[in-house]
C-alpha positions in Angstrom: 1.7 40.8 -34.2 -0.1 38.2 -31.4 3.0 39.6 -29.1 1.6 43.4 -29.6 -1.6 41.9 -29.3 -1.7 40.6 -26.0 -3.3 41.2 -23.3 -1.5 43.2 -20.6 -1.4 42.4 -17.0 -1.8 44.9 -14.3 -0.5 44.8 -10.9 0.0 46.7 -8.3 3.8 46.0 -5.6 2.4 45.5 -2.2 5.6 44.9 0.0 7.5 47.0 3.1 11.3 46.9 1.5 11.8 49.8 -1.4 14.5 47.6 -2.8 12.2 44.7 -3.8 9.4 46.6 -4.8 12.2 48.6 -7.4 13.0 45.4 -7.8 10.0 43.6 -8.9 8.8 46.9 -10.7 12.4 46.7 -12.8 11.7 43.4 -14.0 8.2 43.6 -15.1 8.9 46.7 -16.8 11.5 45.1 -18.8 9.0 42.3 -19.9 6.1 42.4 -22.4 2.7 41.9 -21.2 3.0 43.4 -17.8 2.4 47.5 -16.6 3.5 48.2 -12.9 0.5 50.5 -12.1 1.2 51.5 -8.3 3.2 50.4 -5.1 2.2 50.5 -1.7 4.9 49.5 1.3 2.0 48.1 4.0 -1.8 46.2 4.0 -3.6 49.4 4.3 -2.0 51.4 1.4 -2.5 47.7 -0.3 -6.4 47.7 -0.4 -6.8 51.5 -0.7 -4.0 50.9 -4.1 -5.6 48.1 -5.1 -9.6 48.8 -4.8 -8.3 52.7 -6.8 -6.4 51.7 -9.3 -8.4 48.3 -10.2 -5.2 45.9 -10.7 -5.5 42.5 -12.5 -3.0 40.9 -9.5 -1.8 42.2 -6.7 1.3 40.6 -5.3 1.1 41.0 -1.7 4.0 40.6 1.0 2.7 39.0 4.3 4.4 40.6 7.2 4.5 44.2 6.8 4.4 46.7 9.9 1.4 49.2 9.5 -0.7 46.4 7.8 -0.4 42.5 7.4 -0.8 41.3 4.2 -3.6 38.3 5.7 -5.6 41.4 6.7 -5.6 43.3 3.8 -6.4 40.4 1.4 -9.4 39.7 3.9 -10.3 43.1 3.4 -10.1 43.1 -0.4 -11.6 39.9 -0.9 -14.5 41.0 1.6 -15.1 44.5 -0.4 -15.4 42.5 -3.7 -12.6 43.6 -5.4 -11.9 42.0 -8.8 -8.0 41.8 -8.8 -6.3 38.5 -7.8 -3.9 38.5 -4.6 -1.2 36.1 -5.3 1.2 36.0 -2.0 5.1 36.8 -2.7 7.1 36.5 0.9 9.8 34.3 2.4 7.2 32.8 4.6 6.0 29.4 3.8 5.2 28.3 7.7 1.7 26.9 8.4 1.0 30.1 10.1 1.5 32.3 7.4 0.4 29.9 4.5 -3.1 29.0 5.4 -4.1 32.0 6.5 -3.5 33.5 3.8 -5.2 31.3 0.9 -8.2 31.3 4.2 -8.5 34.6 3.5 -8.5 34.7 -0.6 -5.3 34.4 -2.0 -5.1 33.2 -5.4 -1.9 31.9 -5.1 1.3 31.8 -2.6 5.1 31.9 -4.2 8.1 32.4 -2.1 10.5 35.1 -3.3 13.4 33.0 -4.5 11.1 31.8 -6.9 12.7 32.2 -10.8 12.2 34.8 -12.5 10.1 33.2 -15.4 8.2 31.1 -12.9 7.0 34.5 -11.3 5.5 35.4 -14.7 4.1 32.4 -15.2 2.3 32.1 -11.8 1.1 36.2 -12.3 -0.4 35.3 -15.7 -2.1 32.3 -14.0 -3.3 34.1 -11.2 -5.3 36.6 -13.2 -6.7 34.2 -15.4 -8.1 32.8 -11.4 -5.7 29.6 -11.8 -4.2 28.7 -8.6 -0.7 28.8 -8.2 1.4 27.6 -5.5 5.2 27.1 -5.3 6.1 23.1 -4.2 7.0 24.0 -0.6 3.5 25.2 0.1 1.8 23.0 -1.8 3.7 20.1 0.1 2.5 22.0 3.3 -1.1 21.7 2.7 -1.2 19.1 1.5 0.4 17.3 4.5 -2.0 19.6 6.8 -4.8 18.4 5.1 -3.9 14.4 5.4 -2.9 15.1 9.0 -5.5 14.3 11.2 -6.5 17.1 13.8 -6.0 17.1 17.2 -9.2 17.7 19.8 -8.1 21.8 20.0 -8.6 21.7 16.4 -4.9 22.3 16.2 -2.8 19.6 13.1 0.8 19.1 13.6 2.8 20.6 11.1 5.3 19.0 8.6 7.9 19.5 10.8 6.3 18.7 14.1 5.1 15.3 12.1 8.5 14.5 11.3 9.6 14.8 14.4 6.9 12.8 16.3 8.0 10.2 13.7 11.2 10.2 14.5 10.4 9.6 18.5 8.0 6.8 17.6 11.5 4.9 16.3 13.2 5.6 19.4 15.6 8.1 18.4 16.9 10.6 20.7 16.7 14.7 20.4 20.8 14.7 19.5 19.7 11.8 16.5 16.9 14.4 15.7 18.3 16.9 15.5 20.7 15.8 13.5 18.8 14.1 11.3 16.9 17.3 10.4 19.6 19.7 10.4 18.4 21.5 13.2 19.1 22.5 16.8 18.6 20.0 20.4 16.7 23.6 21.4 14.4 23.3 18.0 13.7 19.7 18.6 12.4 20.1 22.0 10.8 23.1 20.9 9.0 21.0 18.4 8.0 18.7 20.9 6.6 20.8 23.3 4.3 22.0 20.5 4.0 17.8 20.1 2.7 17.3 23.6 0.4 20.2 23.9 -1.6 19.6 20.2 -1.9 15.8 21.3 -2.6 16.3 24.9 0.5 14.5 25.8 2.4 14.6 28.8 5.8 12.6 27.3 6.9 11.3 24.2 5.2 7.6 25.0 1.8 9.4 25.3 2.6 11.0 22.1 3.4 8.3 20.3 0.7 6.5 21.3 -1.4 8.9 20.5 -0.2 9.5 17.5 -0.5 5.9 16.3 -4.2 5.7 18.0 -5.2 9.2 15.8 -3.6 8.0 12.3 -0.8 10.4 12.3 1.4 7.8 12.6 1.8 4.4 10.6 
């Protein structure tokens, strides 16, 4: 009896691929406790779905031609609306992460996140928990211990990682290496190093990094 008794969780599919919204419609379907009530493949259809139809969670993709997902849960978030937004992409850079929990998501989950650990985090989100899976949680928290450079500009994870490598003396081949990435990414990263910190080579950087907390 509690099972037939239990609250039901609405949602509306806010993503650009038809094959993952079939799919994410499919599997709550098939579980109790969860009605599918529209889908929208961009931002725009998103907030005009969402603000209609009066969903308890809307699980919005992030990059979507015709309509960002950052947009429209600035939109839906400055309009009022009551239902939760909790982020479902691949994304889990800086650039897409806080941006979107700026703007009013409830939560952020990357899409090869289990399947019961999707329900959980829905359930969670329209009770107005926070959810976030432990790759962007790691993320913020590491951008918010990271000290900020004068353009108002943190290094990210990666860009940290790599600054910390440099400060030992190890070389873009060690790096890169060591991170499992390209010589091309590594210097990519460092320009991006440089230009936050004001630097003009990797001893300015270093010691800058050391002189701003970001390193030691």
């Amino acid at each position: 009896m509690a099972q037939e008794t239990a609250r039901v969780i609405t949602l509306v599919v806010v993503d650009d691929h038809p094959v993952v919204r079939d799919g994410l419609r499919g599997m709550f379907d098939s579980a109790p406790g969860f009605e599918v009530l529209g889908e929208a493949s961009n931002g725009v259809e998103g907030v005009e779905l969402a603000l209609r139809l009066d969903p308890d969670v809307v699980l919005m993709d992030l990059r979507m031609p015709g309509g960002g997902g950052v947009a429209a849960i600035t939109e839906l978030t400055g309009r009022g609306a009551r239902s939760k937004v909790l982020v479902l992409t691949t994304y889990d850079t800086d650039s897409d992460t806080l941006p979107a929990i700026e703007a009013g998501a409830t939560g952020y989950l990357l899409k090869d996140a289990p399947r019961d650990e999707l329900f959980t985090a829905v359930r969670a989100a329209a009770d107005g928990r926070t959810v976030l899976s432990p790759a962007v949680a790691s993320r913020l928290i590491s951008r918010v211990r990271t000290p900020a450079a004068p353009g108002g500009e943190s290094l990210s994870v990666r860009e940290r990682e790599v600054l910390e490598l440099v400060a030992k003396g190890t070389s873009n081949r060690e790096i890169a290496a060591e991170l499992f990435i390209s010589e091309a990414t590594v210097k990519t990263h460092l320009t991006h190093v440089f230009a936050k910190l004001g630097a003009k080579d990797r001893a300015a950087a270093v010691a800058i990094g050391y002189e701003r907390g970001i390193l030691g």
